[in-house]
C-alpha positions, 0 to 999 in steps of 0.5 A: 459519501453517506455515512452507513456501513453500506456506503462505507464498503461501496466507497471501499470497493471502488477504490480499490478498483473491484466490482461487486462481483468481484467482492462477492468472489472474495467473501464467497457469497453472491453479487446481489447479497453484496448488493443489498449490504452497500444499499443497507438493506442486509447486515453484515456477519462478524466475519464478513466485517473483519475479512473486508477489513483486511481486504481493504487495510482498514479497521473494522472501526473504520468500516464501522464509522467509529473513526474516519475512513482515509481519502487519498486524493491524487492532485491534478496538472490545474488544482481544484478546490475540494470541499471539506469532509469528516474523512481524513485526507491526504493529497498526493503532489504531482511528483510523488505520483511520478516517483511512485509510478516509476519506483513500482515499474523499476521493482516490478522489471527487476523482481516482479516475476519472482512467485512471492511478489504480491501485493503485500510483499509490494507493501513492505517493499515500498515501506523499506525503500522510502524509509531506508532512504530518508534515514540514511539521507534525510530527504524522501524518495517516494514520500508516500504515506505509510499507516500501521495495520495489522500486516504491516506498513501499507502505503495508503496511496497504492491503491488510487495509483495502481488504478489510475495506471491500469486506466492508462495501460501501464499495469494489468492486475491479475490473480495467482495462487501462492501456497494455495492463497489468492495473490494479487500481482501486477504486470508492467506495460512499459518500462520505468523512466529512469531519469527519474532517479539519481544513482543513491535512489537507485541504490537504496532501491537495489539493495532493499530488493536484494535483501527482501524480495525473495520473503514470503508476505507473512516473512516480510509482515514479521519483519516489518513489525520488527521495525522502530517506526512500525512499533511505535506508531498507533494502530492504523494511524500514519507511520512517522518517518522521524522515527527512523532516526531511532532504529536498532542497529539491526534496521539501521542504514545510516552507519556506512556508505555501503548501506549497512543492510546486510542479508541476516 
């Protein structure tokens, strides 16, 4: 990837599975201006800059060149060698996307129908699951790579997931309105491998979805920021999961076998 604003929003754009007229949809402008901003040739208005920040849960620094974009590389059955980059990498095993794969099809199945499910709500969702669990058992669930932004814990491997599954037909995204915002939502096309989880996986999974599945997103990003190891991880940096150890009692599932998240 060349190192330009332009090429740093192309590269964006097709990670996250948009084409240009999609992106030209989301800024409200035409497909051929989004055309001459990736090959340089048109600067980008302040605006512009910070609602492509948030389309693709980066910061305008990354989207800038001032700090390195994240690349996520999902490995492969036979490993290649990949050459080094400036970007900071993470590589995804072959069992995380498994897990990752089912645990998004099992919320889906059980509250992807719910009005509020979006992609955001997904987002915390995921974020509670991995860490509830690793807190309370010390091993991780998912295992997925968590950076603090501004609306909260994201999972920086969702993206080339949830793509390499529309491409296999095991998801279809599509576009709703809720309390007249845009919504990202995905539908399952099959339903979840279940041998893939033991019985305080699938706990864990059923009481995060029951405590916080019916939140609204910017209930969920509050609550969230809330949260021990989002609070003391540096802006748009990985969130560390030993931090969990440090929760306050109100996050805290450590303290009894129930799983001591009560609704508050």
């Amino acid at each position: 990837m060349e190192n330009t604003l332009g090429s740093r929003i192309k590269f964006l754009r097709e990670r996250a599975g948009l084409t240009q007229e999609d992106l030209a949809d989301e800024l409200e402008l035409d497909r051929a201006v989004i055309s001459h901003i990736e090959n340089d040739h048109r600067p980008l208005r302040a605006d512009e800059l910070l609602k492509l920040a948030r389309l693709f849960n980066v910061s305008s620094d990354m989207l800038l060149g001032i700090e390195p974009l994240t690349e996520v590389i999902l490995e492969k059955a036979s490993k290649k060698q990949h050459p080094k980059k400036a970007e900071f990498r993470i590589h995804v095993p072959q069992k995380n996307i498994r897990k990752f794969k089912e645990v998004l099809l099992y919320i889906l199945s059980k509250v992807g129908a719910k009005p509020n499910i979006g992609e955001t709500v997904l987002y915390k969702l995921f974020y509670f699951i991995d860490f509830n669990y690793y807190e309370k058992y010390e091993e991780q669930l998912i295992g997925a790579t968590y950076i603090k932004n501004h609306y909260g814990p994201t999972p920086i491997e969702f993206q080339e997931i949830v793509q390499q599954m529309i491409q296999e037909g095991e998801l279809e995204k599509v576009t709703s309105t809720y309390f007249q915002r845009e919504q990202k939502k995905y539908l399952p096309h099959r339903q979840p491998n279940l041998g893939l989880f033991n019985a305080q996986e699938v706990k864990i999974i059923d009481e995060v979805l029951n405590k916080l599945s019916d939140m609204t997103a910017r209930t969920i990003s509050e609550y969230s920021h809330q949260d021990v190891p989002w609070i003391v991880a540096a802006d748009n940096k990985p969130i560390e999961y030993e931090s969990v150890f440090y929760r306050t009692p109100a996050y805290s599932v450590r303290e009894s076998d129930a799983g001591n998240i009560s609704k508050s």
